[in-house]
FITIMAR-910650 format. One record per residue (C-alpha): residue in one letter; x, y, z. Coordinates in Angstrom, 1 decimal, decimal comma, padded with zeros to 4 digits. Layout:
# residues N
   rest       px       py       pz
      A        X        Y        Z
...
//
This chain:
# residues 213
   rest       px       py       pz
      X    102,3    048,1    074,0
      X    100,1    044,9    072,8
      X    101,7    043,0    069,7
      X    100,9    041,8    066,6
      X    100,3    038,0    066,0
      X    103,2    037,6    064,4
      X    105,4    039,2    067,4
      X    103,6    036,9    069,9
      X    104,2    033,7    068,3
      X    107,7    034,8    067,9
      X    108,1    036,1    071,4
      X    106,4    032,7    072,6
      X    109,1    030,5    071,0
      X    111,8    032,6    072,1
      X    110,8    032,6    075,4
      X    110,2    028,3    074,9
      X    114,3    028,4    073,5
      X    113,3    027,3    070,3
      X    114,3    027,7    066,9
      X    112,8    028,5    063,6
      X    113,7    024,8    062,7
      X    112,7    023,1    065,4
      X    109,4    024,4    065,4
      X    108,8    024,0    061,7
      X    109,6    020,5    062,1
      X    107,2    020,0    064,9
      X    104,5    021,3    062,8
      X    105,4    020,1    059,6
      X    106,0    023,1    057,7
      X    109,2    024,7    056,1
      X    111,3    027,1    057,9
      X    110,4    029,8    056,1
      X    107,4    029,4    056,5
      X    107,9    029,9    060,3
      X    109,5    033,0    059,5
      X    106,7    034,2    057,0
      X    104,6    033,8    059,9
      X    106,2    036,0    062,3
      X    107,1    038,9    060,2
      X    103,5    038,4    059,1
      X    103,9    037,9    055,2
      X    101,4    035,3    055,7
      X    099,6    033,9    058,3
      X    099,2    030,3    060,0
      X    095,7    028,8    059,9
      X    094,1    027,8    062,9
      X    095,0    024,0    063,2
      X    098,8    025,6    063,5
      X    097,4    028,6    066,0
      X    096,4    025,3    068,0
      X    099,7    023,1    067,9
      X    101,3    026,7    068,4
      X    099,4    027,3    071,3
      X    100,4    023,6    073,1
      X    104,0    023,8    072,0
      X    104,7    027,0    073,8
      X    102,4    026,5    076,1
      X    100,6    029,9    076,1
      X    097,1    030,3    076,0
      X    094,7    031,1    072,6
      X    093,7    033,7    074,1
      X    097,5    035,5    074,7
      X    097,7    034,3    071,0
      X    094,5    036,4    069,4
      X    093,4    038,7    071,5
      X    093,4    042,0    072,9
      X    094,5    043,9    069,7
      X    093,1    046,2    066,6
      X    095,6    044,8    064,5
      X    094,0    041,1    064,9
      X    090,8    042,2    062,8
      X    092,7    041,0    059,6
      X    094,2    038,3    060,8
      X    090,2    037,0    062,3
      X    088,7    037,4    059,1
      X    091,9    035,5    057,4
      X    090,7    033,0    060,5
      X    087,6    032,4    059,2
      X    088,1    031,6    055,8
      X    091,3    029,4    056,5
      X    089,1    027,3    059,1
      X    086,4    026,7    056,5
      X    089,3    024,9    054,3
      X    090,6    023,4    057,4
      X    087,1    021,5    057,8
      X    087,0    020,8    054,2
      X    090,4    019,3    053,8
      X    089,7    017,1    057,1
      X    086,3    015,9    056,0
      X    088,0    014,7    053,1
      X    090,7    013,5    054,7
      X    088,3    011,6    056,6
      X    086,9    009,9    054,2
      X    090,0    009,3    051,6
      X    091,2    007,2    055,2
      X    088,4    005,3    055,5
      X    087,8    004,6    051,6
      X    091,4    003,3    051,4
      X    090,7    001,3    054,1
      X    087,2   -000,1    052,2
      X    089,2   -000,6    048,8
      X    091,9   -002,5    049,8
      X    089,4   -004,7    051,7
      X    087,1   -004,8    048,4
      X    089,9   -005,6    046,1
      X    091,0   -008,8    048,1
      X    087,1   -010,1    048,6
      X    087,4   -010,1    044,7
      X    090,2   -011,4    044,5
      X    089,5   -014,7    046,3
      X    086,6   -015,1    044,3
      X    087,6   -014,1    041,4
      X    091,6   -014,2    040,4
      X    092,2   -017,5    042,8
      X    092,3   -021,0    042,3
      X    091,0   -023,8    044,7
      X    094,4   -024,7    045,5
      X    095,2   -021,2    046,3
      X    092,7   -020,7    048,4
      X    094,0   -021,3    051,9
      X    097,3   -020,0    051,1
      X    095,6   -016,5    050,2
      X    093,1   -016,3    053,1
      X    095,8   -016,7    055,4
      X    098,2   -013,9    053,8
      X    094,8   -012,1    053,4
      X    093,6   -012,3    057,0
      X    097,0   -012,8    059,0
      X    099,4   -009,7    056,9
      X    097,2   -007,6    054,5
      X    093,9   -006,9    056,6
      X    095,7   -006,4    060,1
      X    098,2   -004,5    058,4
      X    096,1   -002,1    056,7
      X    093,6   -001,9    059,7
      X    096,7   -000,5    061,7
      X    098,4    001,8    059,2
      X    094,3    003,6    059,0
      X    093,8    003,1    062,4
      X    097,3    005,1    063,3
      X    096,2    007,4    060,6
      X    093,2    008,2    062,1
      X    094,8    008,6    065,8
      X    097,7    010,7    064,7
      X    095,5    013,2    063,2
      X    093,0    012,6    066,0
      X    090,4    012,2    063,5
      X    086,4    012,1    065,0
      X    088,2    013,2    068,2
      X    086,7    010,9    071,0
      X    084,4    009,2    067,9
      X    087,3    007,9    066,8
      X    087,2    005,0    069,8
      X    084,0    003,5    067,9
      X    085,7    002,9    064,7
      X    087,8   -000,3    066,2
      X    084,4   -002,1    066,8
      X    083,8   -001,5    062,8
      X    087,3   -002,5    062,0
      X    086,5   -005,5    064,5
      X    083,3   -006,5    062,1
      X    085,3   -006,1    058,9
      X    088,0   -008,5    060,0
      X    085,1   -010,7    061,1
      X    083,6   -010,3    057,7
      X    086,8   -010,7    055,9
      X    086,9   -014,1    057,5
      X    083,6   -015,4    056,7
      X    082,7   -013,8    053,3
      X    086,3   -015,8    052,1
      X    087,4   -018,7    053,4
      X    084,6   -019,3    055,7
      X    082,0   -018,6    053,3
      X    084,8   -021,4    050,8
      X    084,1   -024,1    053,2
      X    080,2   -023,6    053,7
      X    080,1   -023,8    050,1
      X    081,8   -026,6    049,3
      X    080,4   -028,6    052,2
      X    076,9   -027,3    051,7
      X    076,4   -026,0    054,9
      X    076,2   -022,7    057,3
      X    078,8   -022,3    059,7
      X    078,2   -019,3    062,4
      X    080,8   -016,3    061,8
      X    084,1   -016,3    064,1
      X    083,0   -013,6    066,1
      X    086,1   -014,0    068,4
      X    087,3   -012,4    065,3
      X    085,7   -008,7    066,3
      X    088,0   -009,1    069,0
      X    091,2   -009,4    067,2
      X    090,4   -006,7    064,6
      X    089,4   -004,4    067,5
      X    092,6   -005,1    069,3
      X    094,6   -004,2    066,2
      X    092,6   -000,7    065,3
      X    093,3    000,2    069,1
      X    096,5   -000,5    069,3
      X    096,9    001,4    066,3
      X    094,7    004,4    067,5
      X    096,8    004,5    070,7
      X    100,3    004,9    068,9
      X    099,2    007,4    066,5
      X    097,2    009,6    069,4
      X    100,6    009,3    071,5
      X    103,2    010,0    068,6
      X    100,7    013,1    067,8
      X    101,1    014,3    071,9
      X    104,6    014,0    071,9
      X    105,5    016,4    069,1
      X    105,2    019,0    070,5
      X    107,4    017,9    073,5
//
């Protein structure tokens, strides 16, 4: 006799030895809403199907197929993995706009809000704490929830040229000014801010694989 999908996501964590709560806090929902699930009150949207899938390590297909009963729960599929794309995409892009306001906000702020004799002081706070900082918190962001799968590797060379940029359109850009002359950007820079993004990337892509362990 074939099961339901909320019989075979219950039979698959039984068979793994875990609990309600354990699983709920591997996939960041309530309890109950593990339980919901598997006396099929509701049903889990596709991103959880997934995580699901890898936790108890049993195949999509064991998980929605091969039934008369899954016709609902396919069309409920459908509609909850066009939200699932829209709340990622703009995910996405709250990520990356955080990451362009807060590096915004301090290029005006050097220009704008601090003195000459502030100047130094700031750029260093700036482009030793805030920047690298930031860069990593979006960067582990980013890995964590394995945004632009694969993609998401390019994005440390554009954190690379921002930290570059954050260097020469401030302090760099200070000096040429006052010394009335053109200094070529720090390009080692790229570098650094590339190193930091990666090194953020890689945590967040490792915590996100061992959750489910």
């Amino acid at each position: 006799m074939e099961h339901d999908i909320g019989s075979k996501i219950k039979s698959a964590r039984l068979e793994k030895k875990l609990t309600q709560e354990h699983v709920a806090e591997l996939l960041g929902v309530s309890r109950q809403t593990i339980s919901n699930w598997e006396n099929e009150k509701s049903y889990p949207d596709i991103i959880s199907v997934i995580k699901m899938s890898d936790c108890y390590e049993v195949s999509l297909d064991y998980l929605l197929k091969g039934e008369q009963t899954m016709k609902t729960y396919y069309e409920y599929l459908e509609e909850s993995t066009n939200v699932v794309k829209s709340n990622t995409n703009r995910n996405k892009i709250i990520t990356i706009l955080s990451y362009m306001l807060v590096w915004a906000i301090a290029m005006i702020a050097f220009w704008f809000f601090i003195s000459g004799s502030d100047a130094m002081g700031y750029s260093l706070v700036y482009l030793w704490i805030l920047l690298p900082v930031t860069t990593f918190i979006v960067s582990f962001i980013i890995g964590k929830n394995d945004f632009w799968a694969k993609g998401k590797w390019a994005l440390t060379l554009f954190f690379g040229v921002m930290y570059m940029l954050a260097e020469y359109g401030t302090f760099a850009m200070a000096n040429n000014i006052a010394f009335n002359k053109l200094n070529a950007p720090e390009w080692g820079l790229v570098v650094a801010g590339v190193i930091i993004s990666a090194i953020g990337m890689l945590m967040g892509s490792l915590l996100k694989k061992k959750r489910c362990k």
